[in-house]
N, C-alpha and C positions, 0 to 999 in steps of 0.2 A: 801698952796694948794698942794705940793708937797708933805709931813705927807700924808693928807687924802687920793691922788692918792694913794699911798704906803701902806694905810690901806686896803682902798679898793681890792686892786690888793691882797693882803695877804690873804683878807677873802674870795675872790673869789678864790683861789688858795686853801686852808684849802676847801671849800665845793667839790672843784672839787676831794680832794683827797679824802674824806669822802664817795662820790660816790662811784667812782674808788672800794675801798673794800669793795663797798656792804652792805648788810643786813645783813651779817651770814648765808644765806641760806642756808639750808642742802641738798648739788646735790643727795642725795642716791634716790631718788624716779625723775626718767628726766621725762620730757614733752613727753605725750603720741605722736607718731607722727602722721600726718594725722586726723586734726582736732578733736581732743580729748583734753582734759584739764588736767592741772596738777592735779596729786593726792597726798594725805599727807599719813603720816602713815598708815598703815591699822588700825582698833579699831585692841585690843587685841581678841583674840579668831579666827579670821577672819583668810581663806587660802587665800589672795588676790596676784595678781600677779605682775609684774611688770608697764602692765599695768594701774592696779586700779580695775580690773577687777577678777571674779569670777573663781578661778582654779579648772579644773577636771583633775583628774588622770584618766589617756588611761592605756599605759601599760609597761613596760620595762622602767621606768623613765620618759617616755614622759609624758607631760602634758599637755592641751589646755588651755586657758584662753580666757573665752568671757567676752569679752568690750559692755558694752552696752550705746548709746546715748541718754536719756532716754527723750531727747528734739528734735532731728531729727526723734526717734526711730530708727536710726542703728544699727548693728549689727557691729564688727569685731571678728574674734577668730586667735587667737596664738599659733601659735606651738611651746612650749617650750620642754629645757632637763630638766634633774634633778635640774640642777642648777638656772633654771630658765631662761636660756642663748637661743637666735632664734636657732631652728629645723626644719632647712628646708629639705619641703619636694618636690618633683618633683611635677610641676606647675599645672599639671593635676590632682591632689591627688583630688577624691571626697569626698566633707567636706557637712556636713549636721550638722542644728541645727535643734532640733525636740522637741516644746515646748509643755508641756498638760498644762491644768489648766482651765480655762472660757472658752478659744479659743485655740484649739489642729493647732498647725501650723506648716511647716517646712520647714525651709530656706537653701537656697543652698548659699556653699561659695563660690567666684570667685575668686582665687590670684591676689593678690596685693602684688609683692614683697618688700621684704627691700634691700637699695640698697647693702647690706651683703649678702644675701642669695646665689648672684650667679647664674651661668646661666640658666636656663629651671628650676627654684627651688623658692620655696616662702615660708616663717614660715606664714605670714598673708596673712588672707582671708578675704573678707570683704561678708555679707551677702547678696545675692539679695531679696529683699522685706523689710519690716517693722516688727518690734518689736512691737505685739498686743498692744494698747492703754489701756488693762483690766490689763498689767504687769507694775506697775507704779515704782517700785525699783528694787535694784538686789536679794533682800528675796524672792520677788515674782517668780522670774525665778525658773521653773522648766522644767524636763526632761530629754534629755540627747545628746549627740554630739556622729557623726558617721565620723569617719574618714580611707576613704581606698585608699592607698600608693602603687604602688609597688606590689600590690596582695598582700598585707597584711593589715587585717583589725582591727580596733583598737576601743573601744565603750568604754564610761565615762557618768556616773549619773552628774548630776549638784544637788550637795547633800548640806543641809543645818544641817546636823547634826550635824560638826565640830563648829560651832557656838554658846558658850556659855554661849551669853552673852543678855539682853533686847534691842532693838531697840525702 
């Protein structure tokens, strides 16, 4: 009786460590924050951002990256640098997404800081309204992002010509 405690207790011990170090998961890609899902590598050819999300180039390094919920239909956009790293901007920055395609629409962003960003300052915005129901992927988004800071104004295409490759 004693043996089999002492087996038992061993292979209970063995799985708990096996746990303990995981899958192998690769952290490079984190857990989008605020109700977003993990993302994997980007396909090759793809500018995708850290979110998972679609990168446009503003201007001076900056970049926006819009997140889209294609099951909520939300919106968020990101203010990143060059390096892909939060760019916060003062909380009042007017952000604008401005889609054409079936249905020509344009969403205003409201900050939602990260708790990085610091005071009076936000890199994400999250959209007020819905992401048209006629935009069912990220291929589909077109248009372009308006973003003004500071009296300074910044505008990026949402371009799909860096892409490749077939879908």
């Amino acid at each position: 009786m004693r043996n089999s405690m002492l087996t038992v207790g061993g292979c209970a011990l063995a799985s708990l460590m096996l746990v303990a170090a995981g899958c192998g998961k690769d952290d490079k890609y984190a857990e989008v924050p605020k109700g977003g899902k993990e993302v994997g590598e980007p396909a090759p050819g793809h500018e995708h951002g850290p979110h998972g999300g679609h990168l446009v180039k503003l201007e001076d390094g900056i970049q926006a990256e819009v997140v889209v919920d294609f099951e909520t239909r939300q919106g968020t956009l990101y203010i990143l640098d060059k390096d892909q790293k939060p760019h916060a901007l003062p909380s009042d920055a007017d952000v604008e997404l401005h889609l054409t395609g079936t249905e020509e629409v344009e969403l205003k962003g409201k900050a939602v800081p990260l708790a990085t960003d610091g005071e009076g300052k936000s890199s994400r915005f999250e959209f007020e309204g819905k992401i048209p129901d006629s935009i069912k992927n990220e291929e589909q988004l077109a248009g372009h992002v308006h973003v003004t800071a500071g009296g300074k104004s910044m505008n990026g295409e949402i371009s799909h010509d860096d892409h490749d490759h077939d879908h």
